[in-house]
C-alpha positions as CSV (number, residue, x, y, z in Angstrom):
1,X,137.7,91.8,113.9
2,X,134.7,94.6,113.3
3,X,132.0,94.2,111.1
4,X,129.3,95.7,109.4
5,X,126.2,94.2,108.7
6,X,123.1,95.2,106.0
7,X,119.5,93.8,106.1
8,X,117.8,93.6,102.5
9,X,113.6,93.2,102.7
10,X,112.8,91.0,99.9
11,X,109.7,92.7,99.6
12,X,111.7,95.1,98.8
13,X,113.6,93.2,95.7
14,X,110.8,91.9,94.0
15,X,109.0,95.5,94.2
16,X,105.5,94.2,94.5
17,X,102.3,95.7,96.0
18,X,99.8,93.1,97.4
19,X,97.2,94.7,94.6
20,X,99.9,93.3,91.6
21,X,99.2,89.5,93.2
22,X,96.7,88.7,90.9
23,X,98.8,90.2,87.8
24,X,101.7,88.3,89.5
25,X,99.8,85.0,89.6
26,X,98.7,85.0,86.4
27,X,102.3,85.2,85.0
28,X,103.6,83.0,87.6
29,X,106.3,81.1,86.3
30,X,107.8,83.5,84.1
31,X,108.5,86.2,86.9
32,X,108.8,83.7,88.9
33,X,112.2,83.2,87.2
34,X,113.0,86.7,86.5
35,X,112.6,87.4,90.3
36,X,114.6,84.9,91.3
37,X,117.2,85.5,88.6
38,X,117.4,89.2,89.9
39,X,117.7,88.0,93.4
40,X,120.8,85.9,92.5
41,X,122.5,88.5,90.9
42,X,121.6,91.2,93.5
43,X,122.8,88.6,96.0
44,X,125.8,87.9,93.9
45,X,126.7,91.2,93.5
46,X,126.6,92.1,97.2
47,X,129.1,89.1,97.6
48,X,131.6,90.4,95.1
49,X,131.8,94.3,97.8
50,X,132.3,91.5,100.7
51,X,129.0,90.7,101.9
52,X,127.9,87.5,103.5
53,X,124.8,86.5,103.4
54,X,124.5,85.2,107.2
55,X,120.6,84.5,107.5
56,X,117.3,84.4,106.0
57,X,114.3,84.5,108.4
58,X,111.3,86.9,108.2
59,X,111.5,87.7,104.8
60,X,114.6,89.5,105.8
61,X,118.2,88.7,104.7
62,X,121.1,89.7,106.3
63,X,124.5,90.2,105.7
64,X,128.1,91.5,107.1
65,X,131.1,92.2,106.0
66,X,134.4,93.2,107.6
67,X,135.7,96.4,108.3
């Protein structure tokens, strides 16, 4: 069997500079949720084209999917 595989930065998903950490802290908990909630449905979607999420590690997730 062949695959194909995808790596996602989350960096990348939650679109913040370092200079937004202080406007991120502030409002902590509430994007806190809506970043997460984003992620789940960005991962979610990904799983319903095919993709498995196979590992997490450097801030990096990555995925495959068959051919």
């Amino acid at each position: 069997m062949k695959f194909e595989y995808k790596i996602i930065n989350l960096s990348n998903i939650n679109n913040r500079d370092s200079h937004d950490l202080d406007i991120y802290e502030n409002k902590n908990k509430q994007n806190s949720q809506q970043l997460e909630k984003g992620l789940h449905e960005q991962i979610n979607s990904l799983g319903k084209e095919g993709w498995e999420l196979v590992s997490v590690y450097n801030n990096n997730c990555y995925f495959k999917r068959a051919l």
